[in-house]
N, C-alpha and C positions, 0 to 999 in steps of 0.2 A: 528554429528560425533565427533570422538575426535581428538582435534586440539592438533598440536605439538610444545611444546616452550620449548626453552632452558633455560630460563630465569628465574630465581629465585624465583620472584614472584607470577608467571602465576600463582599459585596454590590460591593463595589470592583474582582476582580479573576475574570475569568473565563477557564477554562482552556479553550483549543479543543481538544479531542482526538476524533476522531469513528472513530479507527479501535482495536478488540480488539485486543488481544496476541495470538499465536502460544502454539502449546503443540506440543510433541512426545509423540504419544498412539500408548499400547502396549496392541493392542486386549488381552480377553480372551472375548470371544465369539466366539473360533473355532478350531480346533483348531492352526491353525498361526499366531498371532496376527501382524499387522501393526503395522509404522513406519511411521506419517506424520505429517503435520501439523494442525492442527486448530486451526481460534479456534468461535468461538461456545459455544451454551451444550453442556455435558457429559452428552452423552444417550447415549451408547456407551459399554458395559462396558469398564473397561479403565485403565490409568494414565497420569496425566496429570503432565507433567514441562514445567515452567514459571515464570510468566510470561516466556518474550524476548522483547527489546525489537524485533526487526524481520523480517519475512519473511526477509531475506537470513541473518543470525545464525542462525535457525532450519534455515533449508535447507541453509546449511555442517555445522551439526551432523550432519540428518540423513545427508549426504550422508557424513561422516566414519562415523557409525554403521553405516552399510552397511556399507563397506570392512571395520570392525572387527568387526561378525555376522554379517553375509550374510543379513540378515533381509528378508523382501518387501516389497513398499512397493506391490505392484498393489490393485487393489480386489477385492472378495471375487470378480464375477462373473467376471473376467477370471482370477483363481485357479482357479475350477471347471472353467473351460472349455480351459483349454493343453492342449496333447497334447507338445510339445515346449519345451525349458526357453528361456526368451527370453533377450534379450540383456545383460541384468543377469548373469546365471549367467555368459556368457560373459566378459564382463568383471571377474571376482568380486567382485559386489556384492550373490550373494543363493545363496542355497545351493539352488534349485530345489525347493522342498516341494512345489509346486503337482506334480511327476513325480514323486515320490519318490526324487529323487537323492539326500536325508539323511532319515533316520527319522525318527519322532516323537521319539522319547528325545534323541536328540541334537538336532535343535530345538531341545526346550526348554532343553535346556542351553545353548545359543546365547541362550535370550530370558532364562534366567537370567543369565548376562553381562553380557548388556545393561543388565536392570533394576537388577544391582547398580551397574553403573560409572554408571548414570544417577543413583543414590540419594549417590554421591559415593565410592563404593570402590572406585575405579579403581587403587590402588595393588594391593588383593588381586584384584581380576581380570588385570592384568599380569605379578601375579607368578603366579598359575595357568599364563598362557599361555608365559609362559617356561620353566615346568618341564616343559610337555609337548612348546614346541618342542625342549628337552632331551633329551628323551627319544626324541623322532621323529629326532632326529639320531644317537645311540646308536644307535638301530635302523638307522639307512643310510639313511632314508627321508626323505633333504633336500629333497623335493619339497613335503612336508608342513610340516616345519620351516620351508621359505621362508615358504609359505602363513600359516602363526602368526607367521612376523617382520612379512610385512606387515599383519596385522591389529593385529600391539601397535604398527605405527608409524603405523597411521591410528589408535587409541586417542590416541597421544602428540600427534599433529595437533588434534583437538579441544581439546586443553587448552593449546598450545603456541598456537592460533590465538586461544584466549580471552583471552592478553595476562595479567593480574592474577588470579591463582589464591589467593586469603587464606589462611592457616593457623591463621586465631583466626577466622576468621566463616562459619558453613556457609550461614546461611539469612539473608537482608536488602535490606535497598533501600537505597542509599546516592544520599544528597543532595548537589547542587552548586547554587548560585545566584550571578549575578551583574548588574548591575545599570548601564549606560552609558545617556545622551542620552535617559532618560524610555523604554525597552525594557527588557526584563526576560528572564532566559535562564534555565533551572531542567533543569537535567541529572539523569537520573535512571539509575544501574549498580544491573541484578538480579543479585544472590549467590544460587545455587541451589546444594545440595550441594556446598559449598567451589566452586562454578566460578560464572564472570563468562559467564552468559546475554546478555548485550549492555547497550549502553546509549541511548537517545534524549532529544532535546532536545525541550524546551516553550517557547513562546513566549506567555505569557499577558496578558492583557490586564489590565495594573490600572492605579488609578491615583495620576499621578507621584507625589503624595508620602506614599506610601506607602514607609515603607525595606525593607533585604533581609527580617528577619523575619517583619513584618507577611505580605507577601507570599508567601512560603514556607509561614506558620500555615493561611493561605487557600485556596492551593492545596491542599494534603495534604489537607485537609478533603473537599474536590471529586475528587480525583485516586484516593483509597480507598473512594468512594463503589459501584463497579461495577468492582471489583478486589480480587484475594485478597489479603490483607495477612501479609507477613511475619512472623517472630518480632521482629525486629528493624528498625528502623529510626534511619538514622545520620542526623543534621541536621549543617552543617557551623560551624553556631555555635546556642549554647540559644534559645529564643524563650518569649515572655510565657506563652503558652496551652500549656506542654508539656504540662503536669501535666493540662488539660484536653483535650485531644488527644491522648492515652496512654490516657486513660478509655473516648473516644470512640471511641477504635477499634478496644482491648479489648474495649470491647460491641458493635462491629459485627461482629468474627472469634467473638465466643465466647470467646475465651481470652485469655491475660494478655500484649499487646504493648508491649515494649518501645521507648522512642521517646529518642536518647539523642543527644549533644551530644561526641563523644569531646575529650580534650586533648592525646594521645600515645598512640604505639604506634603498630601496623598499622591500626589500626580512624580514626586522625587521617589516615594515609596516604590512605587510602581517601575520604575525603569531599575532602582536598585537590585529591588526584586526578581527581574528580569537578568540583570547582569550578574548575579549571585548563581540564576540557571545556566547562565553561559559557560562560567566558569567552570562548574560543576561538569558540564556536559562536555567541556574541552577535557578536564581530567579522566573522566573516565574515556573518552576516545583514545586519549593518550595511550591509558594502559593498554589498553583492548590494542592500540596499533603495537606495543612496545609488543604484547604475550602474543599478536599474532606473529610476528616479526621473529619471534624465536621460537614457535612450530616449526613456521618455511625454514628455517636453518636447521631442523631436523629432519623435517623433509629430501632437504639437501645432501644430510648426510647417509640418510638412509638407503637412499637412489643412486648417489655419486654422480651428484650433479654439478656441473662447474660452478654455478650460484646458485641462491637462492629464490625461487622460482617465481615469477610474476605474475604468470598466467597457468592456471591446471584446468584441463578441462577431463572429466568424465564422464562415461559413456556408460550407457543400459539398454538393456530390454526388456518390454514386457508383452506377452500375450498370455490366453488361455486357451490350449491346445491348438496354439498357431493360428487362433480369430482374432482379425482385429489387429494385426503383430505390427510394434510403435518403438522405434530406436530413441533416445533421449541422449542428448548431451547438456550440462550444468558444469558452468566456467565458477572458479574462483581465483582472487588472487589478494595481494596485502590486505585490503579494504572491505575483506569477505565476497559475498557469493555476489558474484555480478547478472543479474537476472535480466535486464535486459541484455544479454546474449546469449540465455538459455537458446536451445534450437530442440525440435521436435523430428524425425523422419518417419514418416509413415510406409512401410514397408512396400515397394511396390513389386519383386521378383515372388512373384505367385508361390516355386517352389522353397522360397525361403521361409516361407510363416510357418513355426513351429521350428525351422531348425537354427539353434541360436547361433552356431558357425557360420550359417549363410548370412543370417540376418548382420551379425557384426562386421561382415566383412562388406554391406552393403551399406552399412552405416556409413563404416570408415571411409569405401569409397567413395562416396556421395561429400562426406566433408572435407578429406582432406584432397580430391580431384580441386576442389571450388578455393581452398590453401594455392593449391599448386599456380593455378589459374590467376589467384590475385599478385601471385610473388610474381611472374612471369609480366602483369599487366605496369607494372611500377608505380599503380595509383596510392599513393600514400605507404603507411605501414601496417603490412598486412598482417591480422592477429594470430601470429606461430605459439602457439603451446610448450614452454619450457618444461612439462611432466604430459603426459597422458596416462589418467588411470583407466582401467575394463574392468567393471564388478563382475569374476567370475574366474578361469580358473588359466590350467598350462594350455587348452584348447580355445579357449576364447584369444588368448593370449598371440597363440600362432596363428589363430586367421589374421590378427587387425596386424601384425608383423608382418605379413605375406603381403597385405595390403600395399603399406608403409613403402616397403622396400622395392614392391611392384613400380608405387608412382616417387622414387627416388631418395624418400625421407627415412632412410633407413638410420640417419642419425638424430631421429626425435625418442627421446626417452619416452618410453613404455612398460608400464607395470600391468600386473593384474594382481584383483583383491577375492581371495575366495573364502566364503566361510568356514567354518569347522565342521568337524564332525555335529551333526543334528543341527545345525547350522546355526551352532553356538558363536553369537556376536561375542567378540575378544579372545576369541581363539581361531583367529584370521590368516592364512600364509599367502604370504606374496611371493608373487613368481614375474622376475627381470631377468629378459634373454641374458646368455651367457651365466647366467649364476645358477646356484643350488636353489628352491625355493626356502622360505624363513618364513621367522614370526617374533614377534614384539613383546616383549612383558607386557604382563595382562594391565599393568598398571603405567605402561607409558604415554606420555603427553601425547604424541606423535599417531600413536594409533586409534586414542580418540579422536583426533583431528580428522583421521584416516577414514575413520568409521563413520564421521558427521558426514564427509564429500559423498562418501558412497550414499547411505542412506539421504542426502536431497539429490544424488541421481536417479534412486531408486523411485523416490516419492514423485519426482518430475514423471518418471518414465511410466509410473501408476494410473497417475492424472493423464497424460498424453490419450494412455490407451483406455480408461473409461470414458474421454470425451469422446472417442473414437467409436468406441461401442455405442453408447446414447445417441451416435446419430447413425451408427448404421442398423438399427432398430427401428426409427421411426423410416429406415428406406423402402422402398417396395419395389420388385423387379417391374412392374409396370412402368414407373417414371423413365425408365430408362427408354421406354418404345416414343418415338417420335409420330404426333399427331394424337396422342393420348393425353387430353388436360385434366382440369381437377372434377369437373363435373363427369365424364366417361368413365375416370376411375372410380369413384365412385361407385358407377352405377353398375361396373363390371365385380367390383368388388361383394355390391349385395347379390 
């Protein structure tokens, strides 16, 4: 959508970020409430403990959380329906509600626990649980006492694996930015209840001479646009528009945000901190862009490509014995695998499932008709494929050519990658019209590259077709007759 900045800048510097944050959501619409995870929008009663910065930070927590409540984490239907406690119970990761192996009363006092160490009062939920495993020990009953030692030391796990635990700042987003070779790096640590929720890196696009501020003022502008804004916010040096950027996003929360510049103490530590990750996370993108940057120039060489390629996309198939039969294409380019523009095709010419000439040649038709179509229409720049690789062999090769040259693109470069003998990975030959087919020393850079593209076409085009399978299993040729609901099928079925 189009994001709204006041800011002078905004016009210069655009932030890619296409993916929600993570939240750890403690239902309250059900009598035994659930821990899981959640992004999107807040449409379930319940509380919501966040923004972390990544799937992984999120699912270490919860998984520590378990250990420390033995709260459920199944979905409600799978709850209703147990007759025996699963293997979470077994492992003490959940205390069995869904049986009644613990009450209601003590439950809740489990999601009381929880919600307070989540709110940031972990010190007085650890010392609760030390005084009872005290007292479970006084009584002889070291059985139970274990059982509270290991929940206060997966407690201590969550805050021990958070690294930076602050003692002046409960709630904040702390800023780093750094700035090499016309790239820009903008690291960003969530403070929730005194704990470090995680941190990730931005890579945005501004331009060069633009300095660190400027670029920083820009960003935040965009970056609070469709996110909840803290009390606080640390910058790692003042910037021209603070005072205007403190207003702005006071009046996008409602309330009075803070937006500050520290010069000492823990709160200078912290943005330090932050811009020591920036920098680090610019170098190593750096390299990663420098060593991708001279693959593609072997790529280039390999192929006899007038440049070095910007866009590859690769193409697969996968069925089993022609059920289910799913084409995949998986783009790469500079910046690596660009997965929002993976594409999927699901076979639809009856006699082509199981024949993989037909099926390639239906792929190709199908994507590069809809090329032809966008180049023809003049909307914008249509995405042309500077490489096309085919995992497969001189026959796969000639259909998606017959294709090509059918709807006019008979000058897009086109390979195929076939395995070896026993379909020994690194003894691979490639076969490009007009030439002999070849092969690579078993040890060059180029062919591992080569090997990575194909295998995430392959892995795409694996994925495609088991989700394909998974739902045409639960199909039934009934659904298809009209005037046939859920209750007649049913009833035709017993």
């Amino acid at each position: 959508g189009v994001q709204t900045c006041a800011l002078p800048f905004c016009f210069n510097v655009l932030m890619r970020d296409d993916k929600s944050f993570p939240y750890i959501l403690l239902t309250a619409d059900h009598a035994a409430p659930l821990l899981t995870k959640h992004r999107g929008a807040r449409n379930r009663k319940g509380s919501y403990y966040g923004p972390f910065a990544s799937a992984g930070a999120v699912n270490r927590a919860i998984n520590s959380l378990q250990k420390a409540f033995l709260l459920r984490s199944c979905n409600d239907s799978v709850f209703e329906n147990r007759t025996r406690p699963c293997l979470l119970y077994q492992i003490k990761r959940c205390a069995a509600p869904c049986v009644n192996l613990i009450g209601p009363e003590a439950y809740r006092e489990l999601v009381a626990g929880a919600e307070a160490f989540l709110a940031g009062k972990s010190q007085r939920v650890k010392a609760d649980l030390a005084r009872a495993m005290e007292e479970a020990a006084e009584a002889l009953d070291y059985e139970q006492a274990a059982r509270i030692r290991d929940r206060i030391q997966a407690m201590s796990f969550v805050t021990a694996q958070q690294g930076i635990n602050p003692q002046s700042v409960a709630e904040a987003d702390v800023f780093g930015i750094a700035q090499e070779g016309g790239q820009t790096c903008i690291q960003v640590f969530f403070f929730r209840a005194g704990q470090n929720w995680g941190n990730r890196a931005y890579f945005p696009r501004a331009d060069r001479s633009l300095a660190p501020g400027e670029v920083l003022s820009a960003f935040l502008a965009q970056f609070y646009d469709d996110k909840p804004i803290p009390d606080l916010v640390l910058l790692p040096e003042a910037i021209e528009e603070q005072a205007l950027l403190e207003e702005a996003l006071s009046s996008h929360a409602g309330r009075r945000i803070e937006v500050a510049s520290p010069q000492r103490g823990e709160k200078r530590l912290l943005v330090e901190h932050a811009a020591t990750n920036a920098r680090e996370a610019l170098g190593r993108k750096m390299a990663e862009s420098a060593s991708q940057a001279r693959l593609l120039e072997g790529v280039q060489r390999l192929f006899d490509l007038a440049e070095a390629p910007r866009r590859i996309e690769v193409f697969d198939n996968s069925h089993i014995q022609g059920g289910n039969p799913v084409g995949a294409m998986v783009v790469a380019g500079p910046e690596g695998f660009i997965k929002a523009q993976y594409r999927k095709f699901n076979i639809r010419t009856p006699e082509a499932a199981g024949d993989d000439f037909a099926m390639m040649r239906e792929v190709f038709r199908r994507r590069f008709s809809r090329l032809v179509e966008e180049e023809g229409e003049g909307k914008g720049e249509p995405a042309r494929p500077d490489l096309v690789l085919i995992d497969g062999g001189q026959g796969q090769l000639t259909a998606a050519k017959a294709v090509l040259d059918e709807l006019g693109l008979g000058d897009l470069a086109v390979a195929a990658v076939a395995k070896g003998p026993d379909r020994d990975a690194g003894r691979e030959h490639f076969h490009v019209p007009g030439r002999a087919s070849f092969m690579l020393e078993a040890r060059d850079p180029v062919l591992y590259y080569v090997q990575r593209l194909r295998d995430e076409a392959h892995r795409f085009a694996i994925g495609s077709h088991r989700a394909r399978r998974s739902r045409a299993i639960g199909a039934n040729p009934l659904d298809e007759v009209a005037g046939i609901g859920p209750m007649r099928k049913k009833a035709l079925l017993r």
